[in-house]
Each structure stands twice: as structure tokens, then as C-alpha cells.
C-alpha positions in Angstrom: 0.0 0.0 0.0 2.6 2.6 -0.9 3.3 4.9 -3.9 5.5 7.1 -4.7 5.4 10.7 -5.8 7.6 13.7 -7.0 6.8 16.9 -5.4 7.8 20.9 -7.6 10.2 20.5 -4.7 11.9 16.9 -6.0 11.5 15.8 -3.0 10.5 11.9 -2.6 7.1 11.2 -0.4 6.0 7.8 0.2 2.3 8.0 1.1 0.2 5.2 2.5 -3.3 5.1 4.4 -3.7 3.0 7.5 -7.6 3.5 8.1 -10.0 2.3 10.1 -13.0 3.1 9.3 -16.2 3.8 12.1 -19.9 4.6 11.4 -22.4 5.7 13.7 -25.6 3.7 14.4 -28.8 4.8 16.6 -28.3 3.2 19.8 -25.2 0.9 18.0 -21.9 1.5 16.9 -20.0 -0.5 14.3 -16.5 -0.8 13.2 -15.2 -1.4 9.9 -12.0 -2.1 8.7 -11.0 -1.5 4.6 -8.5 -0.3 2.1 -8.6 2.9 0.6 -8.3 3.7 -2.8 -5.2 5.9 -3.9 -3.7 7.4 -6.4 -0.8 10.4 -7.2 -1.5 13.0 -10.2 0.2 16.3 -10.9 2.2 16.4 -7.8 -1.1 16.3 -5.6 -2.1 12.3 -3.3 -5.6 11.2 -3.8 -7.3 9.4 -1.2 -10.8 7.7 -1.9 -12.9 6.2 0.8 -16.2 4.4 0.5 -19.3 3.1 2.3 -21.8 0.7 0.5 -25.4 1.3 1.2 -25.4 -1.8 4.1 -23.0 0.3 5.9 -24.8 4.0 5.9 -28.0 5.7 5.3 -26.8 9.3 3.7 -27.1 8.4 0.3 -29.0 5.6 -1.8 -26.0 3.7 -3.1 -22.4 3.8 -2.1 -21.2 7.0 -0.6 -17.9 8.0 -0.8 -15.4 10.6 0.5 -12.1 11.6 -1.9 -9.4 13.7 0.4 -6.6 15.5 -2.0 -3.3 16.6 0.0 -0.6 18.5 -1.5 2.6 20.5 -0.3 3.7 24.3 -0.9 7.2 25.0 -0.2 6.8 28.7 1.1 9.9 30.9 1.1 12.2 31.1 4.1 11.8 33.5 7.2 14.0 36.6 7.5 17.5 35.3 8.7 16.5 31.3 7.7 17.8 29.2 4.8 14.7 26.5 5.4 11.6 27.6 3.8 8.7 26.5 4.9 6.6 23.3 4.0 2.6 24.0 3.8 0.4 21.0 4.1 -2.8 21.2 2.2 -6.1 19.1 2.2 -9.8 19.5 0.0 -12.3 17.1 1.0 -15.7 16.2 -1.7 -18.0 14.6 -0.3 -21.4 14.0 -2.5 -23.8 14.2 -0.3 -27.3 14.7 -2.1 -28.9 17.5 0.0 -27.9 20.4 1.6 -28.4 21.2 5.1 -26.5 24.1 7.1 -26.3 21.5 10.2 -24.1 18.9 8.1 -20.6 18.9 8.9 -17.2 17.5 8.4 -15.1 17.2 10.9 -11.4 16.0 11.3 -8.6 16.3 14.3 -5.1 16.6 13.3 -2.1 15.8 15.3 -1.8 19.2 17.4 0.2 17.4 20.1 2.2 15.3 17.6 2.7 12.4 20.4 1.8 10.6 17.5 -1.6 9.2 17.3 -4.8 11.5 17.6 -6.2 11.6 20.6 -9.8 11.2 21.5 -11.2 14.0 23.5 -10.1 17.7 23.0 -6.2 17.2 23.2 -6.0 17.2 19.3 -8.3 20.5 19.0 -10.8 18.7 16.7 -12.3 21.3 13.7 -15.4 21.4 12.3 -17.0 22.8 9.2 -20.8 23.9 8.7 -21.8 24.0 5.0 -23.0 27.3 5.4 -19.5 28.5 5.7 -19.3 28.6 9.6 -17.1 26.8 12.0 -16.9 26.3 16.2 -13.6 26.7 17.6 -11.3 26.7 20.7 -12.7 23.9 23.7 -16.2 23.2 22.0 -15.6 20.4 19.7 -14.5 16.8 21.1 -13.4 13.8 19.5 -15.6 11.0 20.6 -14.9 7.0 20.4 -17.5 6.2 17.5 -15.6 8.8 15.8 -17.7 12.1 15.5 -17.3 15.2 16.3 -19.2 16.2 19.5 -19.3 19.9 19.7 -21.1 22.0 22.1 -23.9 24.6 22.1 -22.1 27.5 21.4 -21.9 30.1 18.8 -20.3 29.6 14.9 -17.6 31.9 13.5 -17.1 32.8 9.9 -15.0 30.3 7.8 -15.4 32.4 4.6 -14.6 30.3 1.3 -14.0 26.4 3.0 -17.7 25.2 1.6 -19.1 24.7 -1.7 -22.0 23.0 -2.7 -23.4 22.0 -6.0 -27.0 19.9 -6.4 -25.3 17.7 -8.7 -21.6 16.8 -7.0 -22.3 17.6 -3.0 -19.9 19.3 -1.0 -16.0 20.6 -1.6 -14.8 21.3 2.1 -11.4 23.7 1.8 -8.8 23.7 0.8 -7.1 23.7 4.6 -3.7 24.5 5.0 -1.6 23.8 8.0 2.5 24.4 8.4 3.6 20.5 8.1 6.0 20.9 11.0 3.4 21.1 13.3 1.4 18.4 12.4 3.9 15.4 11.6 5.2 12.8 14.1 8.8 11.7 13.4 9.2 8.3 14.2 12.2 5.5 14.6 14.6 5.8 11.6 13.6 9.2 10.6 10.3 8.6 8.8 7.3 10.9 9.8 4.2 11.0 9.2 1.0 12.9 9.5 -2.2 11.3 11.5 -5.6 12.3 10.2 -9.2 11.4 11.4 -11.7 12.8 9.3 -15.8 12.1 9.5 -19.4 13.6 7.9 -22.7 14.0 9.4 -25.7 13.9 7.7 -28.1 16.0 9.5 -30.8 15.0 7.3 -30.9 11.3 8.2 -32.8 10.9 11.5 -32.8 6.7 11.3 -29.8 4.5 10.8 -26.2 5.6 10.1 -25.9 8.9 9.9 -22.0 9.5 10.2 -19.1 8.2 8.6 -15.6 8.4 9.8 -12.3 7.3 8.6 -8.9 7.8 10.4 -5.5 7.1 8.1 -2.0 8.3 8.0 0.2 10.0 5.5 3.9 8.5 5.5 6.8 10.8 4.5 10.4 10.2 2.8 12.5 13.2 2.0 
């Protein structure tokens, strides 16, 4: 489960997803385990997950979620000869109706000890389709894998939502400084942790969320 890409930096990165993937029941929770689809165009890793219609409720068939990451080498800061890598992620997700109380969620590695952490170690963020968000201690990473966030009031998140009646949802692009977010482990490899998940406000019986938690490996 590895492929290998070629970055406008020439740089070498080695990307592979170790998933596990968790949808929500009413009153049950169940636990799947499968292999993503992947693929690496134009400098950019594409990550396709999917759910068929046994395993959730938000669409009629199979319901998917495609994550593209690239990397931006930014220029160095004044008196530094290392510029500065820029991690980038869009999320689709084809939903087939719109509802400002959907949401995707996903926790990064704040803490980089290395795994993401349930609870609110790994500030978990969330996205409302109507272009709003809930941040600092109100969002919390719960075992089934969604986002449990509290009642408090959304902020602005101008531009990170897009829908279309045809296509569903584009969620970003996000950007984070790679450094923070990467977990070095023995023998120099790093990598960057991910959890990511989708609600479906729309769907009161049956699964109603989908999440997926994988890792991106990295070789310079």
C-alpha cells in the first residue's frame, strides 16, 4: 500500500493510508475495517474512501469521500535558509442534500505524540456547509468517531464550503504548516495522523456518520 510521488520540490514522499473506518448507528456502533483507494497526479495524493449502502444511510448507493493533500514550499523566514513546507487538504463529499447543520469534521495531530487523541487534546475542527465553524474547547473527539461539539456560537469560515445539487460538498482547501502536524518516528520517517468524519443531519434513522482515520507517511 505505498506509492510514490515527485513533489515541484523533487523531493520523494512515500504515502500510504492505514484506516479504520467507524460509522455511527442509533443506539449501536460499528466498526469497519477496509482499504482505501489511492492514487498520485500532478504532484497532488488522492485518497478515496467508500461506504456501500449496508454500511450508511446518507445516500441511496455507495457514498464516498475523496481527500486530496498537497505541499507548498513557502519561502524562508527573514534570517532562515529553510523555507517552509505547507500542508494542504480538499475534502468532496457527494452528499445529495444540503443542510446548514451537516458537517465534516477531522482532528489533526496538534500534540504530535503521535496518534490522535480522543477528546479535545488534538483541537478537533469542524465545518458547517453554510461557511461557519466552532472553535477553541467546544468540539471533542468522541470513540464512534464524531465530532461532539457544544452549544455554542459559529464563526465565519469564509470560502471552506461549496455546494453544488449535482456533486455535493468541496470542504477547503485547509492548510496547516507540516512541521506542526507530523510525528517523526524511529529511523527518521514521519508522518501525518488524520481522522476525518461527515454527518448527515438529514438522516434521522440509521447511520448517519461516517468516519475514517489514516495516516500519511513521508520520505525526503
Amino acid at each position: 500500500m505505498s506509492s510514490m510521488a515527485t513533489l515541484k520540490s523533487r523531493r520523494k514522499w512515500i504515502a500510504f493510508a492505514l484506516l479504520s473506518i467507524a460509522v455511527s448507528l442509533v443506539l449501536l456502533t460499528v466498526f469497519r475495517i477496509t482499504a482505501p483507494s489511492r492514487s498520485q497526479t500532478n504532484g497532488t495524493m488522492n485518497f478515496n474512501f467508500t461506504w456501500g449502502p449496508e454500511a450508511q444511510g446518507i445516500v441511496a448507493g455507495t457514498f464516498k469521500i475523496d481527500v486530496t493533500v498537497w505541499f507548498v514550499d513557502n519561502p524562508p523566514l527573514p534570517g532562515s535558509n529553510t523555507s517552509i513546507k505547507i500542508f494542504y487538504m480538499n475534502v468532496s463529499v457527494p452528499d445529495d442534500d444540503y443542510s446548514s447543520n451537516d458537517y465534516l469534521g477531522f482532528v489533526l495531530d496538534m500534540n504530535q505524540n503521535g496518534i490522535i487523541d480522543y477528546g479535545i487534546n488534538d483541537n478537533p475542527f469542524i465545518f458547517y456547509p453554510n461557511n461557519t465553524t466552532i472553535v477553541g474547547m467546544a468540539t471533542t473527539l468522541h470513540k464512534d468517531g464524531s465530532v461532539v461539539v457544544a452549544e455554542v456560537p459559529r464563526f465565519p469560515a469564509p470560502n471552506k464550503c461549496r455546494y453544488d445539487s449535482e456533486k455535493g460538498y468541496v470542504f477547503g482547501p485547509f492548510g496547516y504548516q507540516a512541521s506542526e502536524i507530523t510525528t517523526e518516528i524511529q529511523g527518521g520517517r514521519t508522518y501525518i495522523p488524520i481522522h476525518m468524519c461527515f454527518y448527515d443531519a438529514n438522516r434521522y434513522l440509521g447511520v448517519h456518520i461516517v468516519s475514517v482515520q489514516f495516516r500519511i507517511y513521508l520520505t525526503f
